[in-house]
N, C-alpha and C positions, 0 to 999 in steps of 0.2 A: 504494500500500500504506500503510496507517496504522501508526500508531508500534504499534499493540495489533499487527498484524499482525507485522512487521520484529520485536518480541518475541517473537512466537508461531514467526517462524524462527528464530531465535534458541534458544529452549527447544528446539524439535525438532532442530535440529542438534547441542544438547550434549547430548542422549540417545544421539543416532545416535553420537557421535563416541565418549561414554565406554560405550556396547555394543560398535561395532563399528570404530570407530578413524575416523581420518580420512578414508584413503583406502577405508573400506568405505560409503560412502553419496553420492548425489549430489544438486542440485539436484531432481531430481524425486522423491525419494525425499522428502523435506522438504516437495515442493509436493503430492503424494499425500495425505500425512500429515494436509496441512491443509485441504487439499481448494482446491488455488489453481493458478494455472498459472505455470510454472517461469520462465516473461518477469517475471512478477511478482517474484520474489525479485531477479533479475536487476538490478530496477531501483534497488535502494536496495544490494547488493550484487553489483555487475557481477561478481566472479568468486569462485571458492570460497577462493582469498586472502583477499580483503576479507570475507567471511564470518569467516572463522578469527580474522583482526584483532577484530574486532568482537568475537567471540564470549569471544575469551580476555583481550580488555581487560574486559568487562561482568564476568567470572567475577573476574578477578582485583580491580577494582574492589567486587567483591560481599562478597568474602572478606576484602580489606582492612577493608570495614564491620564484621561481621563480630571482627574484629580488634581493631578500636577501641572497639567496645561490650563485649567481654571484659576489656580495659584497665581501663575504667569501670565495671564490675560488679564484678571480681574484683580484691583489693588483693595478695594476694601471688603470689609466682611459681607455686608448688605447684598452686595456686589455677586461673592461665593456663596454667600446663601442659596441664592434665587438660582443658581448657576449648580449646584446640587439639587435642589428640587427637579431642576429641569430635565437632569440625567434621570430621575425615578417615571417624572412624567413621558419622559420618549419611548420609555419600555411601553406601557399602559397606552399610550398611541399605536404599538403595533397589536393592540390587545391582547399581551402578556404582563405575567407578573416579573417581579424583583425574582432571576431565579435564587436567589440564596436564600429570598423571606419563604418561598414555596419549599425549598427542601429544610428550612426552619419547620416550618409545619409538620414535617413527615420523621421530624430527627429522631424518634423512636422506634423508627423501622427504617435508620441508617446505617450503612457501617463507620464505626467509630472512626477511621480517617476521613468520610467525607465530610462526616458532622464537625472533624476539626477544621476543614476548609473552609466550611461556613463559618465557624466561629472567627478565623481569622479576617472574613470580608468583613465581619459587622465590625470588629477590632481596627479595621481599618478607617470603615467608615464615621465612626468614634474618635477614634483619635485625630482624626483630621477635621471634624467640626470643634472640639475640644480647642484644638489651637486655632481655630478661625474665631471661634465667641471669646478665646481669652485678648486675641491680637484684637479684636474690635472693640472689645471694654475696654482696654488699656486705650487704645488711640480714641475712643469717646465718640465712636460710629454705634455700636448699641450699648443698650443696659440692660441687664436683665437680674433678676434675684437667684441667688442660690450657685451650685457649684455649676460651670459650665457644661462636666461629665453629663449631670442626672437631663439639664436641657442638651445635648446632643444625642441621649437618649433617647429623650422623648420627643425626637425629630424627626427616628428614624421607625421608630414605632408609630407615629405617626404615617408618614407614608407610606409604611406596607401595607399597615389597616385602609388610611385612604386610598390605596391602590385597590385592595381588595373589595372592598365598598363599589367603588368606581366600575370598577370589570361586572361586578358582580349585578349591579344594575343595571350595567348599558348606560352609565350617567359621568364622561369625564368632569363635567360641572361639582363634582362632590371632592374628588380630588383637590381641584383648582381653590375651592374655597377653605379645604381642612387646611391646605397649604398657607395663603392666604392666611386664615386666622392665626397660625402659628409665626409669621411673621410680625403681625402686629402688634406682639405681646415684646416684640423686643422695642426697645425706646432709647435714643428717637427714634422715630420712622423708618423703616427698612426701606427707601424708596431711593436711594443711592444706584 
């Protein structure tokens, strides 16, 4: 299988996984899809483990990019807020979820290395609003009460749910506004 291919399983399984969850697809499902035979995926991911490894390192690795090109575009916090929201809402535009909050969901009938993938995206995603609300207090672009951890927590909990909500009714209107509200709770105005 060539690297274009192990990508192309790769892309079809994060489709499959944030439509229909982890445990709703399988190896042939993916080889179907690409028109390949199921030994093939096999060979470069012996099991649907090493799949999931893979999959939610490239995702989280992607996103980290992603992350760091918002840093460098965008100089204030206000700025990267809205510019993280927007990476959650683009999924939710192709009418899919956050694939790391859907295999959050299913982390009980994970294997223990994928469930550390995911922990390490949301670690990421944390850490990185963490030092965005703390650079924006200090420079006096927002205020907000309380430690910045527990509010970049509840940012991102936030948008999974308003992801979920959203998909779930056919209504992006619900995201837009859970979002929304949550910016306006920082002061001053997040309209930077």
């Amino acid at each position: 299988m060539s690297g274009l291919t192990a990508e192309r399983v790769l892309d079809v399984a994060q489709e499959l996984i944030q439509t229909r969850g982890y445990n709703g697809f399988s190896f042939r499902d993916i080889a179907e899809a690409i028109g390949i035979k199921s030994a093939s995926i096999h060979y470069h991911f012996p099991g649907k483990s090493d799949l999931g490894v893979a999959l939610v390192a490239r995702y989280r690795g992607l996103f980290g990019e992603e992350l760091a090109e918002v840093r460098r575009r965008q100089a204030t916090a206000p700025k990267r807020l809205k510019c993280f929201i927007t990476l959650f809402r683009r999924t939710l535009t192709e009418r899919r979820l956050c694939l790391c909050g859907v295999l959050a969901a299913e982390r009980g009938s994970l294997p223990a290395e994928v469930n550390a993938e995911v922990s390490a995206f949301f670690r990421l995603c944390e850490d990185w609003l963490v030092e965005v609300l703390k650079e924006g207090r200090a420079a006096g672009e927002i205020e907000f009460r309380g430690p910045a951890t527990a509010l970049a927590g509840h940012l991102i909990a936030l948008l999974e749910g308003a992801m979920m909500m959203a998909l779930s009714l056919d209504d992006l209107d619900r995201f837009d506004k859970a979002a929304q509200g949550f910016l306006r709770i920082l002061k001053p105005a997040v309209d930077g």
